[in-house]
Steps between C-alpha positions, in 0.01 A plus 500: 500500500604858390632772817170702538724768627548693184150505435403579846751782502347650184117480648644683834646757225185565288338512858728760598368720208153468629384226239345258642633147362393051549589238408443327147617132429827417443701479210557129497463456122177336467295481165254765603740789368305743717555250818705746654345835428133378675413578866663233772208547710211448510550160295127497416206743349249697657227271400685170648633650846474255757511728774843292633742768396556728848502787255141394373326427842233716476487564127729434182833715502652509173856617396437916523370539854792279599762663334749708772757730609554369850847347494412247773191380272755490214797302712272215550337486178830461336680354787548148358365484151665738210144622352503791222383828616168671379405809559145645555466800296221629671614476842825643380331806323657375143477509171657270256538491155608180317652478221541187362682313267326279226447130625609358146801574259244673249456789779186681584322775236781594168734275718519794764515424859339711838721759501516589193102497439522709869807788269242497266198589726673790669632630151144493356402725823821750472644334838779369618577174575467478860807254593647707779325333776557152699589209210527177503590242257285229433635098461352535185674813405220763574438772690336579808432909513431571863299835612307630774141466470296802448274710705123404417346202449705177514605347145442138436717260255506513174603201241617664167266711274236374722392858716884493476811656333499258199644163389785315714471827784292387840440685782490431894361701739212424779402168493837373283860393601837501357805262571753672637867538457690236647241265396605236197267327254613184358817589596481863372613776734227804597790832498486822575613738203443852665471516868347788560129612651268437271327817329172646486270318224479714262201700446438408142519128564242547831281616222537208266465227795217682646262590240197367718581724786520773326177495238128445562300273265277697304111430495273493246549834316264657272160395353622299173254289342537138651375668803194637408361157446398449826615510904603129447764525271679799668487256849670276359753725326553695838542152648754422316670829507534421892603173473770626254611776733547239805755240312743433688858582348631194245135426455386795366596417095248167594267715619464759231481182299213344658333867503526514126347122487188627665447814334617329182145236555269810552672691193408141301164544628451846351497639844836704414696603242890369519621868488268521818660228654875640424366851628378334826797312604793629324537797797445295798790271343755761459413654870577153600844507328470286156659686256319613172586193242458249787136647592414537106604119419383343859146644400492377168563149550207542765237630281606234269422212784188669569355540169472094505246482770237842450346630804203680393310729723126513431 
């Protein structure tokens, strides 16, 4: 068995910056290439807790709320047993950006790779890459861009151009870990490439990751004619406006989908025209944060599905 000591020391250090770490699984080489960047504890789900775990005697416990910067807490945890190190980006008041590296030898979009889809982002706002801040290197050969979280509501993950930053970039805040340096992956060493505190998050990238936050979903607006054809059919469309509006981020593309599905029936049914149904949702998705040619496509191939079963209103 590995000297936990190493690791141990470099949980009491991120501790010592006030980021709260715990242990994930060791890096014993096992098939399961992400063995040792998931939680050591707790070793089941919410929905199978047996109630045995100490940590889960009164209810289920999962990795954040356990995650610590008492250094007695962290001696024992890593007192016999070299685990990797997460940390808990919420607890820690962090940002990260990932930017990874293509999983196979034909790369990600054009062959390019996180960072440079991230250089392109900033140079399509008229930024700066933001790369003086905490960095680590991946044992993939990424990036992790550390920064402090900002005032207002707290950001959630994101998983590429999903709510997020675009292809091969993820982000972790509330709710989302990262392994930390002096962790290994398959043998891979976690390093530190600029030790330094991590900056603010940039204003302009707040905006991108929080586009929920910041925008109301539009109502109904105006009197066009699919409205006019009765109180039933605007219910339904103001319905499905607020369903819309409450997605949940990374379900939100599905959603506008199975909007346009429904709306797509009653435009079958002569209860709307399509343009009505575009006009209707195509707000509401952009307040959300789809972007224009995502909305535009997303409804189409939902009016298409609903045109095959017409729901006509009497």
């Amino acid at each position: 068995m590995l000297d936990p000591g190493p690791l141990r020391a470099a949980a009491l250090g991120h501790a010592g910056r006030g980021w709260h770490v715990f242990p994930l699984r060791p890096d014993n080489r096992p098939v399961d290439p992400d063995h040792p960047k998931k939680p050591a504890f707790p070793d089941h789900a919410e929905d199978r807790c047996p109630g045995t775990d100490p940590r889960c005697r009164d209810r289920h416990t999962g990795w954040e709320p356990r995650a610590t910067c008492d250094p007695a807490r962290i001696v024992r945890a890593w007192q016999r047993t070299p685990y990797n190190v997460g940390i808990a980006c919420g607890p820690a008041g962090l940002v990260v950006i990932d930017l990874d590296r293509p999983k196979s030898r034909a790369g990600g979009p054009a062959g390019r790779d996180g960072l440079t889809v991230f250089t392109d982002l900033c140079r399509e706002h008229g930024q700066p890459v933001p790369d003086d801040t905490f960095t680590v290197a991946t044992g993939r050969g990424g990036r992790h861009l550390y920064f402090t979280h900002p005032a207002g509501p707290p950001l959630r993950n994101t998983q590429g151009d999903r709510g997020g930053l675009g292809p091969l970039i993820d982000t972790r805040a509330h709710g989302g870990y990262v392994v930390a340096p002096g962790s290994t992956a398959r043998g891979r060493a976690y390093r530190v490439l600029n030790d330094r505190p991590p900056a603010g998050l940039p204003d302009w990238i707040t905006t991108l990751l929080r586009p929920a936050e910041v925008a109301e979903p539009r109502k109904v607006q105006g009197d066009f004619s699919a409205y006019r054809r009765g109180t039933y059919v605007r219910a339904a469309v103001e319905r499905t406006l607020d369903r819309l509006g409450d997605a949940r981020p990374g379900g939100r593309n599905f959603a506008l989908y199975i909007a346009a599905v429904s709306l797509g029936q009653l435009a079958a049914g002569g209860a709307l025209a399509e343009a009505d149904v575009y006009e209707a949702l195509t707000p509401t998705a952009h307040a959300v944060g789809l972007a224009e040619r995502e909305t535009a496509r997303t409804i189409r191939s939902g009016l298409l599905a609903g045109a095959r079963n017409p729901r006509r209103v009497a």
